[in-house]
N, C-alpha and C positions, 0 to 999 in steps of 0.2 A: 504494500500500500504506500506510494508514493505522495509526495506532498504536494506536488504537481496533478493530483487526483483532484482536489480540494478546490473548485471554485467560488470566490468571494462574490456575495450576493448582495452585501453592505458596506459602509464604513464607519469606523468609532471605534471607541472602545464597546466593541459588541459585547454581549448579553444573550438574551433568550432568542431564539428562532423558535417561532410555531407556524409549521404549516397551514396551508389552505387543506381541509377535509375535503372539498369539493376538486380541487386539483391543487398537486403539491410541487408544480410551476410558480406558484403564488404562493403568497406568504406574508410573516413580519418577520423584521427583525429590528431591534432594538440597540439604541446605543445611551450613552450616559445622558440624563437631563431631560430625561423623556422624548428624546428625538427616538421616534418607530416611526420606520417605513414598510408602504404594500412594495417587497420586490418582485420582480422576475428576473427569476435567475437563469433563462433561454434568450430574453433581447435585455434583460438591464433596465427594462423600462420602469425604473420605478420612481416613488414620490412619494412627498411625504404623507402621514394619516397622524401624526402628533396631536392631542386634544387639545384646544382652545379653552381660556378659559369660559364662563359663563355670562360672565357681563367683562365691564372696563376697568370694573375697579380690582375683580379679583386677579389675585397674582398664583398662578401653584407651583408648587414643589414638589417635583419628582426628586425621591431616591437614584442614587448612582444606578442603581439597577430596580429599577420600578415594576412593580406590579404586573400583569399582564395574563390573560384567560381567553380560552375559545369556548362559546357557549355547548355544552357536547348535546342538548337539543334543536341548535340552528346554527346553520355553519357560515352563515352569515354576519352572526353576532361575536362578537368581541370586545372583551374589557381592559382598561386600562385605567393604574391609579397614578393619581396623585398626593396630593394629601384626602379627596374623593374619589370616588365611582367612577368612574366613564363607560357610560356605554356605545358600543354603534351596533346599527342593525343595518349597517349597506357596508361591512368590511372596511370599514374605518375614514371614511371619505364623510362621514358627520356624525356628532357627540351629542349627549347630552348626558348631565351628573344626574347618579342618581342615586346620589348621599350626601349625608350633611361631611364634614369635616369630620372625619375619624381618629384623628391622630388626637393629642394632647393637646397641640398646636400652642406646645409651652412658648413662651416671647424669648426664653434665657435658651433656647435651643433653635431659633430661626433668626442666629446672626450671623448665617453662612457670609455673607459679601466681607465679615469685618474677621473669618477666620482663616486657619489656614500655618498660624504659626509665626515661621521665618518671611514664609513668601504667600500671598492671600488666595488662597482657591478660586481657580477661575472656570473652575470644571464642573460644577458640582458632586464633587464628592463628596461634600461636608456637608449637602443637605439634609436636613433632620424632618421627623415628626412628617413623614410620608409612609405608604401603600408600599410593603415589599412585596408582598401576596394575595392573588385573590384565585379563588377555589373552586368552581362553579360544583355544584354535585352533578353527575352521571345518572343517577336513578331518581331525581327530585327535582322538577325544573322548576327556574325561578330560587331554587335556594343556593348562597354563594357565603365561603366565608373569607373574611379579611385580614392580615395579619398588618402590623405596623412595626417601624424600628425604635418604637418606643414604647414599646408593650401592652399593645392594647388590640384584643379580635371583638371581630364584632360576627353577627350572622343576621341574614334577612332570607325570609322564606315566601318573598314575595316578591320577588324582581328587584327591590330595594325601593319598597314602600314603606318600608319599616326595618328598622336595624334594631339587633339586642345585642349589649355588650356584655362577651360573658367572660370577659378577664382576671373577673374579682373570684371566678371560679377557679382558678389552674392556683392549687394551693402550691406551698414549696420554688415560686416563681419568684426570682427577686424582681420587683418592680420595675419599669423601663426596660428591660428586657427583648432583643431583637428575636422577631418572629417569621425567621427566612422562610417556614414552609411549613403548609399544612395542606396533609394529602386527605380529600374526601373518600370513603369507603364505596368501591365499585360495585356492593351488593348492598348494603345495606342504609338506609336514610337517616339523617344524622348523627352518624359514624364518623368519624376522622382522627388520622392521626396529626400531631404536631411536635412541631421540633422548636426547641427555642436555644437561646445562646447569651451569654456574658460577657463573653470575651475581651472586648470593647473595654471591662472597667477590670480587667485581670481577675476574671472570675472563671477557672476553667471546668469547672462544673459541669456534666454533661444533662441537657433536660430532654426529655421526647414525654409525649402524653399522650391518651386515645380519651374519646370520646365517645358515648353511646345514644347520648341524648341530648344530643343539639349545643351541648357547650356548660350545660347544669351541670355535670358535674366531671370531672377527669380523674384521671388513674396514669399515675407517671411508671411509664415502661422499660425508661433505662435512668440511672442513677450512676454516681461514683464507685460501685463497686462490679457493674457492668464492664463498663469502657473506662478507656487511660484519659481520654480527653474529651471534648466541648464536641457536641452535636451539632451535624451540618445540614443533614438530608436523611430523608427515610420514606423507603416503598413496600407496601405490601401487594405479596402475587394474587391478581385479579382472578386467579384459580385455585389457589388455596389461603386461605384467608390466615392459616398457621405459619407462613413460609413470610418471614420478614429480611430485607437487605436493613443496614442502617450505614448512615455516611458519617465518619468522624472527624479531627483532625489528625488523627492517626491510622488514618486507615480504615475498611470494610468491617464491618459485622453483619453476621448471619443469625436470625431466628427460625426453631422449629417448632417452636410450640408456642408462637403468638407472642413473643417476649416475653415468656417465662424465664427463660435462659440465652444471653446473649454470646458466640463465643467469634475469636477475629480467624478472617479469614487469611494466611501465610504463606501461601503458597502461590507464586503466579502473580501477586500481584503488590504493589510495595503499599509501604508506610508512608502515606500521602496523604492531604488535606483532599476529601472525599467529598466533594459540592455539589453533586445531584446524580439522580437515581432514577429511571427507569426499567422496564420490561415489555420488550418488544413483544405484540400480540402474535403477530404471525410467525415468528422465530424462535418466541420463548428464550431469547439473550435478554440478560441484562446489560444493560448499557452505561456505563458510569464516564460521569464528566469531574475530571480532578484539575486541581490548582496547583499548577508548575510541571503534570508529567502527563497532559494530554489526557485523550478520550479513553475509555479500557471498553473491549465487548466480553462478556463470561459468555461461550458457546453454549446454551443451553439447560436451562436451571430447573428441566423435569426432572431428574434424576433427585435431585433437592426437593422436588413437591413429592416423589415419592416416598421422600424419608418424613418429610412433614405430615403426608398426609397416615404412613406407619411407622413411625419408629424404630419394630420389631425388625425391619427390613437391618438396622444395625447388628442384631446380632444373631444373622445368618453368617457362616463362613465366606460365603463368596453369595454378589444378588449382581444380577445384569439388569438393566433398564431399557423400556422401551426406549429406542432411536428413531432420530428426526428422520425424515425418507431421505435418502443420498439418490442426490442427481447423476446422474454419465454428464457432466458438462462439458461443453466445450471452453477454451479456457483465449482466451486475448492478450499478446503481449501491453505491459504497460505503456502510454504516451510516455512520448521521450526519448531520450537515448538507452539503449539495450545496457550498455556498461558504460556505468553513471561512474562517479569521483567517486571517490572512498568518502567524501563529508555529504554527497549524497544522503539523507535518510530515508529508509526504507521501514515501513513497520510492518511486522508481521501479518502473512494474510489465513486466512482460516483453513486449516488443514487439507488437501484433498482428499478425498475418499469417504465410504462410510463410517460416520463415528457410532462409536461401540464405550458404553460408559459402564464400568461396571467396578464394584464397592467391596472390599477385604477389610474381614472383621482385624486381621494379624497379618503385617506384612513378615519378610524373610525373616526367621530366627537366627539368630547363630547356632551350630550347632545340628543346623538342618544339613543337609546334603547339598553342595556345593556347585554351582554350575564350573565346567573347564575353564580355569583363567586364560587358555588360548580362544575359545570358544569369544565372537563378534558380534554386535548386534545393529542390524541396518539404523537407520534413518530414524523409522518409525519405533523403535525398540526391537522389532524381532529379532528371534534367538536364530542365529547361523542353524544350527544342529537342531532339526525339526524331525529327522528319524528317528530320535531316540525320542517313542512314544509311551516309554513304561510311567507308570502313578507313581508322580512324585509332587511334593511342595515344593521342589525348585523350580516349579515353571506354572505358565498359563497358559493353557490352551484353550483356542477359539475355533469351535469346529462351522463349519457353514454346509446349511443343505439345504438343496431342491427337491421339496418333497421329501421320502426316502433318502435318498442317494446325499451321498457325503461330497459332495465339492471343490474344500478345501480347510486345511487344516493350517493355523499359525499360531506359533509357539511364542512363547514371551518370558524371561526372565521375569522368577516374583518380585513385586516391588520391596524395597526395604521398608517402605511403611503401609500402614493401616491408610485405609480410607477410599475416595475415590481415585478412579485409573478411567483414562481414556487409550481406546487403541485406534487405528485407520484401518479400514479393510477398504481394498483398494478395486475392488465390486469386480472381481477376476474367480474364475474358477483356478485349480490345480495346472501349470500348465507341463508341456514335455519336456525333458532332458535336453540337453543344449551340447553340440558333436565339440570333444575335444578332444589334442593331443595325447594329454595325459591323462592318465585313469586317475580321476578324484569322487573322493564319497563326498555325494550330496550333503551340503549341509545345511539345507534348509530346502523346505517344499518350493517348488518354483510355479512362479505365476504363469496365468494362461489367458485365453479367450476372454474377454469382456463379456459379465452373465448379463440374459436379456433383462430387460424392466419385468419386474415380479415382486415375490414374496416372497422372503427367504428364513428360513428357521437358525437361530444365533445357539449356538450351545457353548457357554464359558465354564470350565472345568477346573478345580484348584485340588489335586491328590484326589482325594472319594469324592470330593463334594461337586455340584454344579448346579448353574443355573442356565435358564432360554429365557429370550422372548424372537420376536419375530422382525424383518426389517422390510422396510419397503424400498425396493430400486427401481428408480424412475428415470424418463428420457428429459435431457436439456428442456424443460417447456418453452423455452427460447427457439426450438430448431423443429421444423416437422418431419418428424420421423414416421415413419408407415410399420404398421409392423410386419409386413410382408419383406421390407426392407432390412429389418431389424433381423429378419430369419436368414436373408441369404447371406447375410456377413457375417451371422452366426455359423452358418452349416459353411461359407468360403475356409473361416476363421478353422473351424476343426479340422479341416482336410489339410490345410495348411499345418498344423499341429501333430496330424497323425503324419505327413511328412517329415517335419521336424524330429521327431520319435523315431521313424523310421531310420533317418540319416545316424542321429546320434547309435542307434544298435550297431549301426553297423561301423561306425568310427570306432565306438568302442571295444568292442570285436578286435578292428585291427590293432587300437592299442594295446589292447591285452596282449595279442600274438607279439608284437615287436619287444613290447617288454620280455616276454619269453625270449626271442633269438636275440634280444639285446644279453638277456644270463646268460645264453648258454656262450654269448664270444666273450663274455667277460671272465665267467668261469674258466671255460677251456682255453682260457690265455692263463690263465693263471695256474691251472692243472699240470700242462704240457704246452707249449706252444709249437714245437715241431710236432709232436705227434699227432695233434689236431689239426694241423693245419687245412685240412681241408674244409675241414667241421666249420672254424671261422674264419674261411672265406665265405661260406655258403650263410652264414648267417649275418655276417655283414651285408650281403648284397640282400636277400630276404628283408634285410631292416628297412637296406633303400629302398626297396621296392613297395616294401608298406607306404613308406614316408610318402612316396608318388601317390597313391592310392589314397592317404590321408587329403595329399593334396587337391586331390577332383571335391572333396567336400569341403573342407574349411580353411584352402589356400595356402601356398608355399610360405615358408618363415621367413617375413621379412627381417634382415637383422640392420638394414640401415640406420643411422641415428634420427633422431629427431621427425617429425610427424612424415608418414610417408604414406600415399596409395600405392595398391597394386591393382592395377587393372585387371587382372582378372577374373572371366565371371566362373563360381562356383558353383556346386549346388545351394551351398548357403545363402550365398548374396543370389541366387535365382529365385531362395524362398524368401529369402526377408523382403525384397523388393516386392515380393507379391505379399504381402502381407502387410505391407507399409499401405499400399495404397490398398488393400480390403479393409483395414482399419479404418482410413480416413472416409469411409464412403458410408455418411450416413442416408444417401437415398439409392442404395441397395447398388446391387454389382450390374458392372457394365460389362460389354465387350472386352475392357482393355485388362480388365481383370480376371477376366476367364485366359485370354491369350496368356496374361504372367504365369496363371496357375500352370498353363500347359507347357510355359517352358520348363517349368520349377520342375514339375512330376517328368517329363522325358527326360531331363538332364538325370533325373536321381534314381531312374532305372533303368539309364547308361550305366552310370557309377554305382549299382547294388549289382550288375550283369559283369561287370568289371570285377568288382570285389567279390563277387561268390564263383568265376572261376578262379582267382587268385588263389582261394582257398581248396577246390577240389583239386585245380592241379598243380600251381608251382610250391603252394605250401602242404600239399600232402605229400609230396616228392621230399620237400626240404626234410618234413617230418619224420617221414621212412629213413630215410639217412641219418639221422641225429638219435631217435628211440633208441638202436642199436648200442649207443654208447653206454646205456644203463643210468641214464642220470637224469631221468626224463622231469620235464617239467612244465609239459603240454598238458592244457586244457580241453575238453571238446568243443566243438564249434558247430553251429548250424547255420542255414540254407537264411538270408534274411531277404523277405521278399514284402510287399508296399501291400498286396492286396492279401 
């Protein structure tokens, strides 16, 4: 995610942006002193919508960062405070107040022009006794509440015909008290929670409050023995009402039981001044805006409603969660230059593949069984060594299937700690062995074919214990895909696979053999060298002759320095070419793709007609000659054929 991503829509020292609901072309945005503008951020055309005052005589005072609401029963309407109300019902192009003066509107706290210190504020930052908050409710229209920087909310349940101030409610408040935010409950009518703050007079106290009934009475939900420091922000998940974020100046906290218990979250994310807080509806991230270290996204926060909403789910050995659906997407280089400067910033973009979140009651013990300190782990964590399938707590296993049928299997070193894990399943069945020179044991399952859009059953495994749920893989909704189309790059993709498989048997075959007539000249240089001399000639040239035969599949050695082609075409590079472009072809196989397929398959049983008379006649000949010696150390070989 580059920074060159980021198009400015405004200017100032910005503030709050809230979309247009009716289209998110449109918008406000806000900067200090109450200048908000209607943008558009596609032609720039924007202007201002700042509220007037009411007659000539009155003057207002907006907060450095003022007030600001979308009506969520007309999407038309929008508020905005100053030391009042503002309403508009045409998207900001005309106002009318509709409150009295909320604040205190102390005279010893509205002599911003005479402060300022050394040098006099010319900004309004030192305005006082203004609208930080207004709240409109979600399931009660016409009722909104208002918070002020000098301690005072009020609540009107009637478009604001009437205001009731219920501050003399919030017991344990020190008076004046800044009132940055108060979130209205998404189910239920006059519910809200509120955040308040000190700071201002070195009081770093932390205060948050709910309310049930309209502001009569509150219940303070975090205290000094919760958090380290002074409250900033706080959201509860509009799908479980137990599931609380809270913003600090120290950082995130997490509730699961309504704020019973508050505990910080350490992982992933620093010790930061934490200033607002929501959750994406349709993505279920939480989304966090911090002071000095940019925007944070958390992927995902069902896994968290599912502990919210049981508990018990903590003490299972291992609990997998349902996952968000994972797209096949197609992916666009960033604007810009491809390789940027090293001062460049790049931030991290969101994993590819399927995410798979799943929860350990005990991460690694000591004392457990060991993974091999030679033993690698890719990118994503997987463990190199994925053949070794026996029950053990050194690993995790994610098994994947269609249906019945097993698909694909990946291995994962256990975590050192308890808690949640995320893995990437890269939406790949198991794929084939890949032809090399040298005979290596597989150490790790290798990926295949791209699975079609379905439904797939998840099975996470930790020693005896496991869990499933189920995931959904779907096509780019960005690209139209057929699924007749989706079938022949499937059924291209496997034939191509089963060639691949084919080649590698059959490389591996010759390497096996070469390795042998590589002992037996090594040996028998070592045993006798005159008296074998026959024995290794025959197997040195045997070896070249393999080497030539290796070479029709996966190409001569180059040993030149420094990056080099070799033009010639293999079986390999006949498959992968054709495999490059069956992959790219999400509107099903052409012509030009059947031709690749058919040079790949005639080249590869050239080169399998090649290598199985190699094997009946110049290496059963070699073979007959060398047994005799008594030191045999042939393998049997078979007939390797495609169909």
């Amino acid at each position: 995610i580059r920074n060159s991503y980021w198009q400015e829509i405004a200017f100032g020292d910005g503030f709050d942006v809230v979309p247009d609901k009716d289209d998110s072309r449109f918008g406000y945005a806000m900067s200090q002193q109450g200048f908000v503008s209607r943008y558009d951020h596609i032609t720039g055309n924007n202007y201002t919508v700042r509220p007037t005052p009411p007659d000539a005589e009155t003057k207002l005072r907006f907060n450095w960062n003022a007030g600001i609401g979308q009506d969520p029963f007309d999407n038309g309407t929008v508020y905005f405070g100053s030391q009042f109300v503002h309403k508009s019902t045409d998207k900001g192009l005309t106002w009318e107040v509709i409150s009295p003066d909320l604040t205190t509107n102390d005279p010893e706290k509205l002599k911003q022009s005479e402060s300022g210190g050394l040098t006099m504020d010319a900004t309004g930052a030192e305005n006082h006794c203004t609208i930080l908050v207004i709240e409109p409710s979600p399931v009660e229209k016409d009722m909104l509440w208002v918070g002020t920087d000098d301690g005072r909310v009020h609540i009107t349940q009637n478009g604001g015909a009437n205001w009731t101030e219920v501050t003399q409610n919030i017991k344990g408040l020190p008076k004046g008290s800044w009132i940055p935010q108060i979130k209205a409950s998404p189910r239920n009518p006059g519910e809200a929670l509120l955040i308040a703050n000190d700071y201002r007079r070195f009081n770093y106290t932390p205060y948050a409050y709910r309310t049930r009934d309209y502001g009569k009475s509150w219940e303070r939900i975090v205290d000094a023995s919760d958090v380290k420091s002074y409250t900033l922000s706080i959201v509860e998940d509009p799908e479980n009402q137990n599931l609380l974020f809270l913003g600090t100046d120290d950082g995130l906290y997490v509730s699961f039981d309504s704020a019973g218990k508050w505990q910080k979250w350490t992982v992933g994310f620093p010790t930061v001044s934490t200033k607002d807080l929501t959750i994406h509806p349709r993505e279920n991230d939480l989304v966090i805006g911090t002071f000095g270290r940019a925007a944070w996204v958390l992927d995902d926060i069902r896994p968290l409603r599912a502990v919210a909403a049981d508990p018990g789910v903590l003490n299972s050995p291992i609990a997998v969660f349902d996952p968000p659906t994972a797209y096949q997407a197609a992916y666009q280089q960033p604007t810009g230059s491809r390789f940027g400067a090293d001062a460049l910033f790049n931030a991290s973009n969101r994993e590819d593949g399927a995410m798979i979140t799943y929860y350990l009651k005990e991460g690694h013990k000591k004392g457990e069984k060991k993974s091999d300190p030679k033993e690698k782990t890719d990118k994503s964590g997987e463990e190199d060594d994925s053949e070794k399938t026996e029950i053990t707590k050194d690993s995790i296993f994610v098994k994947i299937y269609k249906g019945q049928e097993q698909i694909r299997t990946l291995k994962y070193k256990t975590p050192k700690k308890a808690g949640f894990h995320r893995i990437y399943w890269n939406m790949d069945e198991k794929g084939p062995d890949r032809p090399s020179r040298t005979i290596r044991k597989r150490k790790r399952e290798p990926g295949g074919v791209d699975v079609k859009p379905g439904t797939y059953r998840v099975v996470v495994s930790y020693g005896e214990e496991e869990d499933e749920t189920m995931i959904t893989v779907a096509s780019d909704p960005r690209l139209n895909v057929s699924q007749p189309a989706i079938d022949e790059v499937y059924t291209a993709s496997k034939k191509l696979e089963k060639f691949t498989q084919t080649a590698a048997d059959a490389v591996e075959q010759l390497a096996q053999s070469k390795k042998i007539a590589d002992g037996y000249q090594k040996d028998l240089k070592e045993l006798d060298k005159e008296k074998f001399e026959e024995a290794i000639k025959a197997s040195k040239e045997i070896s070249k002759k393999i080497d030539s035969l290796i070479d029709i599949y996966v190409g001569k050695v180059d040993k030149r320095q420094g990056i080099t082609r070799n033009p010639e075409l293999t079986v390999m590079r006949r498959i992968g070419t054709a495999y490059q472009y069956v992959r790219s072809r999400k509107s099903g196989i052409t012509p030009t793709e059947n031709r690749l397929m058919e040079f790949a398959e005639a080249d590869l049983k050239e080169a399998l007609e090649k290598t199985n008379t190699f094997f009946k006649e110049e290496w059963k000949s070699y073979r007959e000659s060398i047994e005799p010696l008594s030191i045999s150390m042939f393998k049997e070989t078979a007939d390797i054929n495609l169909e």
